[in-house]
LUMBA-56417 format. One record per residue (C-alpha): residue in one letter; x, y, z. Coordinates in nm, 2 decimals, padded with zeros to 4 digits. Example, Ala and Ser with C-alpha at 12.3 -4.5 7.8 and 13.67 -1.06 7.14 Angstrom:
REC  aa       u       v       w
REC   a   01.23  -00.45   00.78
REC   s   01.37  -00.11   00.71
END
This chain:
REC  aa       u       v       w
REC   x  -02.27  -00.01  -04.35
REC   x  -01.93  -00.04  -04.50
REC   x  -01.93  -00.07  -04.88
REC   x  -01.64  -00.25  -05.12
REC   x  -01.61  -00.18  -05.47
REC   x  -01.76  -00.48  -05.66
REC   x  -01.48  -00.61  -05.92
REC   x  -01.45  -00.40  -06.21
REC   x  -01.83  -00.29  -06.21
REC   x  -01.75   00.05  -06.10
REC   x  -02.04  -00.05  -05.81
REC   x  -02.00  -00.01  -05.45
REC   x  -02.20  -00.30  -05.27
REC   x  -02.25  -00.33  -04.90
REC   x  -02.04  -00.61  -04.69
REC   x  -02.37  -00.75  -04.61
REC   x  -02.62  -00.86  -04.90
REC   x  -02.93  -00.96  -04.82
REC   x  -02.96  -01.35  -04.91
REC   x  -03.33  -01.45  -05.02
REC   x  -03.25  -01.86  -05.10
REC   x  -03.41  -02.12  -04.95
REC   x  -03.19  -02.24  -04.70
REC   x  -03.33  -01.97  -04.45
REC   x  -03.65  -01.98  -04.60
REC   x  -03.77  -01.61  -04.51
REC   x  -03.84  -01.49  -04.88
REC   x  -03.96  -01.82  -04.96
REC   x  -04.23  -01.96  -04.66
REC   x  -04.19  -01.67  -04.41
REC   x  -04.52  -01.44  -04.32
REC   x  -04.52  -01.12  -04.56
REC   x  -04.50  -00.86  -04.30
REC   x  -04.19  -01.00  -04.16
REC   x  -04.01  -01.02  -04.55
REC   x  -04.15  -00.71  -04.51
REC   x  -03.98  -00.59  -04.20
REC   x  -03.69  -00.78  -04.27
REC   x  -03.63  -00.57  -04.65
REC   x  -03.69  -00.28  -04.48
REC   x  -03.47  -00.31  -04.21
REC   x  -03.19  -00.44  -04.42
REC   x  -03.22  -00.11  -04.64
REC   x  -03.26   00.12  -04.33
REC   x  -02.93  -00.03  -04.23
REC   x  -02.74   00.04  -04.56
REC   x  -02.77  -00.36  -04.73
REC   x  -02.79  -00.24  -05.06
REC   x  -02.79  -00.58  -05.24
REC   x  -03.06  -00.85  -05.25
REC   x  -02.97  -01.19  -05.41
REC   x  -03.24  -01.43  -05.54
REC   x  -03.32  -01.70  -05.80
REC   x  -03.62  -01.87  -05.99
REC   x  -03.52  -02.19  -05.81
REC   x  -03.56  -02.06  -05.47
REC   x  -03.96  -02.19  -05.41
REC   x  -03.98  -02.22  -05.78
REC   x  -03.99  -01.83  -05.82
REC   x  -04.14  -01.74  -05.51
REC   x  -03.87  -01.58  -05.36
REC   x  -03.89  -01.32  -05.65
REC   x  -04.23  -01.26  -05.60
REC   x  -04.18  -01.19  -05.28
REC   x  -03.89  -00.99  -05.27
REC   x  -04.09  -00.79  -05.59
REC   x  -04.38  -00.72  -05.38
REC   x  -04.11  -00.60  -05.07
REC   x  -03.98  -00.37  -05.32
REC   x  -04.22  -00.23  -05.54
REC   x  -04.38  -00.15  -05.21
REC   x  -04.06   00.02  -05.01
REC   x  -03.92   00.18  -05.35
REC   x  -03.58   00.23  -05.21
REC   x  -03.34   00.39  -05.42
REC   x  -03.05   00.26  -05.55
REC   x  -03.10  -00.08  -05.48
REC   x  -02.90  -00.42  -05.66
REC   x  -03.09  -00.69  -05.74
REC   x  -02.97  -01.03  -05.85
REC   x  -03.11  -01.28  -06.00
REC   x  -03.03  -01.62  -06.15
REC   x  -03.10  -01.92  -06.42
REC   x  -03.07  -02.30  -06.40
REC   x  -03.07  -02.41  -06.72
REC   x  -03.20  -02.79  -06.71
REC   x  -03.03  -03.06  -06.92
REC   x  -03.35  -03.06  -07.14
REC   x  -03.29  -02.72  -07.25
REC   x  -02.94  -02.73  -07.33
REC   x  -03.03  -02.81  -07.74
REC   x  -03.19  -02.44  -07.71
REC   x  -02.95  -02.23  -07.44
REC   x  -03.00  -01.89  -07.57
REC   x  -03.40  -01.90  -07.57
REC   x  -03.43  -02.09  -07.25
REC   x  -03.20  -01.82  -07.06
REC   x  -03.37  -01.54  -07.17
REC   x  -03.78  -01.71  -07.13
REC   x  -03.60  -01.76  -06.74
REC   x  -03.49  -01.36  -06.72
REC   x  -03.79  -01.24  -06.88
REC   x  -04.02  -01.44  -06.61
REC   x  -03.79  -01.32  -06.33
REC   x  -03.85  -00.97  -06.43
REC   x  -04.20  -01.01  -06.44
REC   x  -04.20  -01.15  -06.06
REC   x  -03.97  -00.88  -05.95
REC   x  -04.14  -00.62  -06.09
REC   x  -03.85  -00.50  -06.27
REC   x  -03.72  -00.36  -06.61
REC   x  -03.39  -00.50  -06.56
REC   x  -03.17  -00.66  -06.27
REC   x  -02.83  -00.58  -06.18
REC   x  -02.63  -00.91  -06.17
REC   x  -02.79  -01.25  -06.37
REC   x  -02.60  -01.51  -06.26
REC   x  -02.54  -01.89  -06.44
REC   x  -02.67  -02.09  -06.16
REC   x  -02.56  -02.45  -06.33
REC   x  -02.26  -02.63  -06.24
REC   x  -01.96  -02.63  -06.47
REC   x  -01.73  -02.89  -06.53
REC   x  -01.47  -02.95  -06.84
REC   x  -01.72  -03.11  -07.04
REC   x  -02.03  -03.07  -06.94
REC   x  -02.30  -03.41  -06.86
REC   x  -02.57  -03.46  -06.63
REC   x  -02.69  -03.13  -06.52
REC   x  -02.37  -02.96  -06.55
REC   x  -02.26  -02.71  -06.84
REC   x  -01.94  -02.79  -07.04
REC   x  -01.69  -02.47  -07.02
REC   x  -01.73  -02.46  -07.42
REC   x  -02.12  -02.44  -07.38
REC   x  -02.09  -02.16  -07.14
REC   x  -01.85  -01.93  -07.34
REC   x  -02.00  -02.00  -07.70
REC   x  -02.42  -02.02  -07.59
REC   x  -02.43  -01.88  -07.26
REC   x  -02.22  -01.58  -07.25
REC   x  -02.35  -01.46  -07.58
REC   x  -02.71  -01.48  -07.43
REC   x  -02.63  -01.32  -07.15
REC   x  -02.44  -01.06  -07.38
REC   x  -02.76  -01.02  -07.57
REC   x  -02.97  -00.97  -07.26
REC   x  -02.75  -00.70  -07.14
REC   x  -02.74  -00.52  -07.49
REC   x  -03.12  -00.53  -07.45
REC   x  -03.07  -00.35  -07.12
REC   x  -03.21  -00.66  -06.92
REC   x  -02.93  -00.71  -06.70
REC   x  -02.65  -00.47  -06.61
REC   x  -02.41  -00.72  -06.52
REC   x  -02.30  -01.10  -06.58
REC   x  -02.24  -01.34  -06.33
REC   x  -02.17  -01.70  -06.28
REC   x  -02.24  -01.96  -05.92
REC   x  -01.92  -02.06  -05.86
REC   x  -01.95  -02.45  -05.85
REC   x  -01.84  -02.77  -06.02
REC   x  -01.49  -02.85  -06.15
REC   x  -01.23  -02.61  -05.98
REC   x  -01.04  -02.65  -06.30
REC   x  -01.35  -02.55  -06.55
REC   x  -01.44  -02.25  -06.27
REC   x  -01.07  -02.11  -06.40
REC   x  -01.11  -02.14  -06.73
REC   x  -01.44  -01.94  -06.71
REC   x  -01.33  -01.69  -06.44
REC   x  -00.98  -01.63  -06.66
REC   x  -01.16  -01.55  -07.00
REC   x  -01.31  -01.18  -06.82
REC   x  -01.66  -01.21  -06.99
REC   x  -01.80  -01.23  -06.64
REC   x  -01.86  -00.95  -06.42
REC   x  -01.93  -01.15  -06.09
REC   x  -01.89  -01.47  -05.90
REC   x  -02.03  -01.65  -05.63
REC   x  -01.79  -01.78  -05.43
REC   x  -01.78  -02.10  -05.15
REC   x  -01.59  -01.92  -04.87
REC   x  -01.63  -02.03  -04.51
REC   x  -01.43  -02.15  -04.17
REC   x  -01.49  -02.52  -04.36
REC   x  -01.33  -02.43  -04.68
REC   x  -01.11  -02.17  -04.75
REC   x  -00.94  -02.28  -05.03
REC   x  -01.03  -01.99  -05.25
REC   x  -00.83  -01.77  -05.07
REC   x  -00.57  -02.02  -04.93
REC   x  -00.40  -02.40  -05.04
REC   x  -00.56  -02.69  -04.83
REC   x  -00.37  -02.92  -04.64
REC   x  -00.30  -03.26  -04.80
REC   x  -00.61  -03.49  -04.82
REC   x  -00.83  -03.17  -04.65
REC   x  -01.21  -03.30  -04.66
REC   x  -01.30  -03.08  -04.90
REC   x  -01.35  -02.93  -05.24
REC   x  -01.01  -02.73  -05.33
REC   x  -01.10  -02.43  -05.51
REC   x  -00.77  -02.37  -05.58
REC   x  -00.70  -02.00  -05.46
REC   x  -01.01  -01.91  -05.67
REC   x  -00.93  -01.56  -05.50
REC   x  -00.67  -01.50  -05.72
REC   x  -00.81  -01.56  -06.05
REC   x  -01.12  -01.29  -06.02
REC   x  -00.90  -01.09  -05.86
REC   x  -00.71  -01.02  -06.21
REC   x  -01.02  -01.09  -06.39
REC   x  -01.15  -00.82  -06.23
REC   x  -01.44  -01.04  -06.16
REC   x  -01.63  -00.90  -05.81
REC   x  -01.71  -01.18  -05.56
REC   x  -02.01  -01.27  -05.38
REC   x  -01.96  -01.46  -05.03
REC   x  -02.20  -01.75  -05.11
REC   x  -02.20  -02.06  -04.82
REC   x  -02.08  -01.85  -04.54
REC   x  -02.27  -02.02  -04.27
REC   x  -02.19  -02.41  -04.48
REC   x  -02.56  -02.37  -04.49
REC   x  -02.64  -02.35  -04.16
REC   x  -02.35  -02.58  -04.03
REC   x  -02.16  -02.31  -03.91
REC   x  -02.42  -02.26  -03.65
REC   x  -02.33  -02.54  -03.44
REC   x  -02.65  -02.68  -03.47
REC   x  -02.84  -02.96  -03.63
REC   x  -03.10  -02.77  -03.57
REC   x  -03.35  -02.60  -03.81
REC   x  -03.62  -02.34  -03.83
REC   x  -03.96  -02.44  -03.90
REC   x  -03.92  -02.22  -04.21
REC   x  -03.61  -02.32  -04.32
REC   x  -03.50  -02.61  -04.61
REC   x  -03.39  -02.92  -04.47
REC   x  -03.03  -03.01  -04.46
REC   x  -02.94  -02.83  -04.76
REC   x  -02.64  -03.02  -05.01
REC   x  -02.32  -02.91  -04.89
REC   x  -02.14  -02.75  -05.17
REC   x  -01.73  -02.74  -05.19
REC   x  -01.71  -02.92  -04.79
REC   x  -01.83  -03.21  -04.65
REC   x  -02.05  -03.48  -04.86
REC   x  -02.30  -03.51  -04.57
REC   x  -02.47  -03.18  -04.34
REC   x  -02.38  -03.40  -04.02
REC   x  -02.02  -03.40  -04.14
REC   x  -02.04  -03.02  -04.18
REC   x  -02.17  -03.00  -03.85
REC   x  -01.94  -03.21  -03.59
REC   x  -01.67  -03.04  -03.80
REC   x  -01.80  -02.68  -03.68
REC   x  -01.82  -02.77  -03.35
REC   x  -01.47  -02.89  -03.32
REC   x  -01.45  -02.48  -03.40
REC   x  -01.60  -02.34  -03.07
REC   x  -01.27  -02.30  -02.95
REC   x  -01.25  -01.98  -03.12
REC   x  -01.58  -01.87  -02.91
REC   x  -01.47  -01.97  -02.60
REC   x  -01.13  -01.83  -02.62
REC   x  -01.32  -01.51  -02.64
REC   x  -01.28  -01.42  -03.05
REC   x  -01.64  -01.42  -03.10
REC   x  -01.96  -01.42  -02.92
REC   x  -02.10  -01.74  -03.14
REC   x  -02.01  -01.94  -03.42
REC   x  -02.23  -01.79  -03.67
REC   x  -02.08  -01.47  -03.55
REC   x  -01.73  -01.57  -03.63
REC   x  -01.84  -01.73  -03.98
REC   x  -01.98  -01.44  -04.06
REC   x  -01.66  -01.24  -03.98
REC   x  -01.44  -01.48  -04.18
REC   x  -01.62  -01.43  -04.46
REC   x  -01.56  -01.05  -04.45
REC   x  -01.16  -01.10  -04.32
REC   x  -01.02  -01.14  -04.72
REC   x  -01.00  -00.86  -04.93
REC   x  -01.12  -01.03  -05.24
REC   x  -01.47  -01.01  -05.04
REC   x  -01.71  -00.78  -05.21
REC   x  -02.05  -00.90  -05.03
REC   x  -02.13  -01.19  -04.84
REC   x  -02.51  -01.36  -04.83
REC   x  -02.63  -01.47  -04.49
REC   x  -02.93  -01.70  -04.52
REC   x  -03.22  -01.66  -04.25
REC   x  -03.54  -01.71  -04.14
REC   x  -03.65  -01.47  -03.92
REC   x  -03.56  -01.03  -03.89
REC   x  -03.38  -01.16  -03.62
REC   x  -03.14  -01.34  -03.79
REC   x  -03.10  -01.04  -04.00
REC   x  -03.01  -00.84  -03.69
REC   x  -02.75  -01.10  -03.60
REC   x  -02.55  -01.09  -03.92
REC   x  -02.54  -00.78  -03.89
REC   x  -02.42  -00.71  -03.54
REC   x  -02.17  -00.97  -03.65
REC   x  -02.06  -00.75  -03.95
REC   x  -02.03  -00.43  -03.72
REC   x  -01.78  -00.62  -03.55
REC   x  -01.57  -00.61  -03.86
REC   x  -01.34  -00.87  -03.97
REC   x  -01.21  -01.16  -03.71
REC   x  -00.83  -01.01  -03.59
REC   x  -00.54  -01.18  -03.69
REC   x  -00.52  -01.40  -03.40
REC   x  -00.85  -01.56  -03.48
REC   x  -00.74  -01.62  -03.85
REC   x  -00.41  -01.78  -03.72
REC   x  -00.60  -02.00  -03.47
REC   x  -00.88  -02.12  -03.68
REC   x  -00.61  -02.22  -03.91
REC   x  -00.43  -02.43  -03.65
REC   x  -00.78  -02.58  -03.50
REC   x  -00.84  -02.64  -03.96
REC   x  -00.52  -02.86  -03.96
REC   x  -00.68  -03.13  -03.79
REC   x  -00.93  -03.21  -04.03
REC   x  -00.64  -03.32  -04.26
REC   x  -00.69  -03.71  -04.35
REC   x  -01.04  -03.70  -04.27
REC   x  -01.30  -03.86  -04.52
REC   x  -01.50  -03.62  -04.70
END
């Protein structure tokens, strides 16, 4: 398994994390000898980053992925976890984030983790359920801060979403040592600019500002949640029709707009869609891992024949941009 050196962490994290959300559903409903399998064969394969949250099955993810672990003991293993802070906490930041951490440990099994990621939206100001970019640099950092002192966490994080703007103004001050990124065949714009009235959220070459930041990235949204299969389709297992985040404001959307991408599979670049979205993901350098929702081992195996593969050639990249330009004008 190829590894990339994750921002300016000084870790080396496989291409291919291990995703444990529940879009795919494994960690969260799937039968405990296939998590089991799953772990193991993601570790035997080199996947040396596992990504989870308390909201994924309202903290049974972590349990799961705890009880995987405690039981394999692999060594050297990253795992990440994450806190939603709801709106009713906001009046008390610092002791909600670290009551979250302190239960995710407990689940995991774990002294510490190595990334904690923010897993609210941010937007200028803040409202609703989103944090404020003040309330995340003057409460949230410093918790986080505090957390790490206490040997909690090794590393800071934040989920890339809400206003593009605000996601700048975060990445730019450097008191965040990762990001979770929207990159897929859908969106792009965190590497590239969008076309003019492009359906879509417009990062606004996110790339480049954790890139000087030094801020690693994690490939979150690969598949558009399961768009990029092709397929309306869904696993017993899995979530329904997830939200889209950063592309199209309904799944169905997400969907006839991926199958206007088979071209790139029947022209021979890839053996499937998902194949190809998972190659995308991996084709920009800013990459450091990418999460691939699933809900079987043998969705596990696919991502990571796909990821063997390597990145999609230049010709793919130039024709997927050409087949892009046609969403142009579209409603989101």
């Amino acid at each position: 398994m190829q590894t990339r050196a994750f921002g300016r962490t000084g870790m080396q994290l496989s291409v291919l994390g291990f995703g444990c959300g529940a879009v795919g559903g494994l960690m969260v409903r799937g039968d405990a000898r296939d998590q089991e399998r799953a772990v193991a064969r993601a570790i035997e394969a080199g996947v040396n980053y596992f990504d989870t949250a308390v909201q994924y099955g309202n903290g049974e993810s972590e349990k799961n992925l705890g009880r995987v672990l405690q039981r394999l003991k692999p060594p050297n293993v990253v795992v990440g976890t994450k806190v939603r802070l709801p709106s009713a906490d906001f009046g008390r930041i610092a002791e909600a984030i670290t009551k979250s951490l302190e239960s995710s440990l407990a689940r995991l099994r774990l002294d510490r983790v190595g990334i904690f990621h923010l897993h609210n939206a941010i937007t200028e100001s803040g409202g609703g359920e989103a944090l404020g970019v003040r309330q995340v640099l003057g409460e949230v950092v410093p918790a986080f801060e505090r957390l790490r002192q206490q040997g909690k966490t090794r590393f800071l994080g934040l989920t890339a979403i809400g206003d593009t703007s605000a996601l700048h103004q975060v990445i730019d001050a450097r008191v965040f040592d990762s990001a979770q990124v929207v990159y897929n065949m859908l969106n792009p714009s965190a590497a590239v600019a969008l076309s003019p009235n492009y359906p879509a959220q417009d990062y606004g070459r996110l790339f480049d500002h954790t890139k000087a930041a030094g801020v690693g990235v994690v490939g979150i949204r690969v598949l558009a949640g399961g768009a990029l299969s092709g397929s309306a389709e869904r696993h017993p297992i899995a979530s329904p029709p997830p939200e889209p985040i950063g592309s199209a404001l309904n799944y169905d959307a997400d969907v006839a707009r991926a199958r206007r991408l088979m071209l790139l599979v029947e022209e021979g670049f890839a053996a499937s869609l998902t194949e190809a979205a998972t190659r995308f993901a991996l084709s920009h350098p800013a990459m450091g891992t990418i999460l691939v929702g699933m809900a079987t081992p043998q969705q596990f195996e696919d991502a990571l024949a796909a990821v063997r593969k390597g990145p999609l050639p230049a010709g793919a990249l130039e024709r997927l941009s050409a087949l892009r330009q046609a969403f142009a004008g579209e409603p989101r």
